[in-house]
N, C-alpha and C positions, 0 to 999 in steps of 0.2 A: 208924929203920928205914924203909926207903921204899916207897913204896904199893903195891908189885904183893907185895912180902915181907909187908905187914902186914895185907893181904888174904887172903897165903894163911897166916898165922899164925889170922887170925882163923877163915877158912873150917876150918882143921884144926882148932881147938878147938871146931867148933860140928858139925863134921859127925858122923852115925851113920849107916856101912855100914847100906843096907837088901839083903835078899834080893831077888835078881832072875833065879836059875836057875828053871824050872821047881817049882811044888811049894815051893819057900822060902818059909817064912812071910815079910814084910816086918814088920822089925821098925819101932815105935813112931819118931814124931817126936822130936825130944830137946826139950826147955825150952827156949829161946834168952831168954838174959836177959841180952845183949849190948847194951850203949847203943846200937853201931853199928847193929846191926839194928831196934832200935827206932824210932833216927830214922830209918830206908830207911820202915819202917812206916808213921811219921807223915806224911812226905810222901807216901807212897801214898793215905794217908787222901783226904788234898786237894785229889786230881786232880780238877776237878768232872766232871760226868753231863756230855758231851756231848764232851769234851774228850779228849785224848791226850797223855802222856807218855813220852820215852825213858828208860831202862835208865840210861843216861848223866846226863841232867838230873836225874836223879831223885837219883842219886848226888852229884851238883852241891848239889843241894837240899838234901840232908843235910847238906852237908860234906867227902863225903867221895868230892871228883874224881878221876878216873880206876877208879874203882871199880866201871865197870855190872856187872859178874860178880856183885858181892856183893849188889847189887839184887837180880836174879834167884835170889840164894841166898835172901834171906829171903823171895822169893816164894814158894816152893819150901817154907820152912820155916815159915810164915806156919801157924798153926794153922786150921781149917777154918770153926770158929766166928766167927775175928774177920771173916771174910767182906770181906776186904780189896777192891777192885773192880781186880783182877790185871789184869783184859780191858782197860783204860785205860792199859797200859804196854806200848811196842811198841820193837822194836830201833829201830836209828837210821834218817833216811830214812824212819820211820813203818810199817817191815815186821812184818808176824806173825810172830814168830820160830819158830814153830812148822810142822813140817813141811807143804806145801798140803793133803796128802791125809789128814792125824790129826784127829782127834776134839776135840785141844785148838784146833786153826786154827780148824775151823767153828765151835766154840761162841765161839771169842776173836771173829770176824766176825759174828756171831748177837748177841751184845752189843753191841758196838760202832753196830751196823748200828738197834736196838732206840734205842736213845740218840740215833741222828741223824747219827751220823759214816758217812761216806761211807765203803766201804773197795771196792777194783776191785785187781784180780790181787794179791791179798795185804798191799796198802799201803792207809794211810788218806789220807784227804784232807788236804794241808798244811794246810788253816784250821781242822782241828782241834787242830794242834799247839798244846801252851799252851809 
């Protein structure tokens, strides 16, 4: 099976529709007890405190290349408690992938920024890249 199919084989088996209309309850996280995610996990773990990773290397890092999407899935699916350091993974080119004007950009630059990483119109400083 080739990577962009086994990605999305993987993503179908792990995702749970949540409510997003008005009024919808959102339903619960699923379990994700997927190796693949696991290891996205572990290398999340790693990124040291000052430093920056992409979506991409990170993917790289596990294993499993061409796969940033599924990085950001287990970001996404990452439970609340394991307290992953999310704000340490940025798209490629070092950007906040997160829209300028959301709530999740500022706190992602609010962190970053608390750590030492330089970030100016939305990107971090290259010498934080690991």
């Amino acid at each position: 099976m080739g990577g962009m199919a086994r990605s999305r084989k993987i993503l179908s088996e792990l995702f749970l529709a949540r409510g997003t209309a008005a009024g919808q309850p959102r339903r619960p996280r699923p379990v994700v007890d997927k190796p693949e995610i696991q290891a996205l996990w572990d290398v999340i773990c790693t990124i040291p405190r000052g430093q920056v990773s992409t979506y991409g290397t990170v993917a790289r890092a596990a294993g499993l290349p061409g796969r940033a999407r599924l990085a950001g899935f287990a970001l996404r699916m990452a439970p609340e408690d394991m307290n992953l350091p999310w704000h340490r993974v940025v798209g490629a080119g070092g950007r906040i992938v997160f829209p300028k004007s959301s709530r999740e950009h500022r706190e992602q630059a609010k962190r970053l920024r608390a750590e030492g990483v330089v970030v100016k119109d939305g990107r971090v400083d290259p010498a934080a890249m690991q």
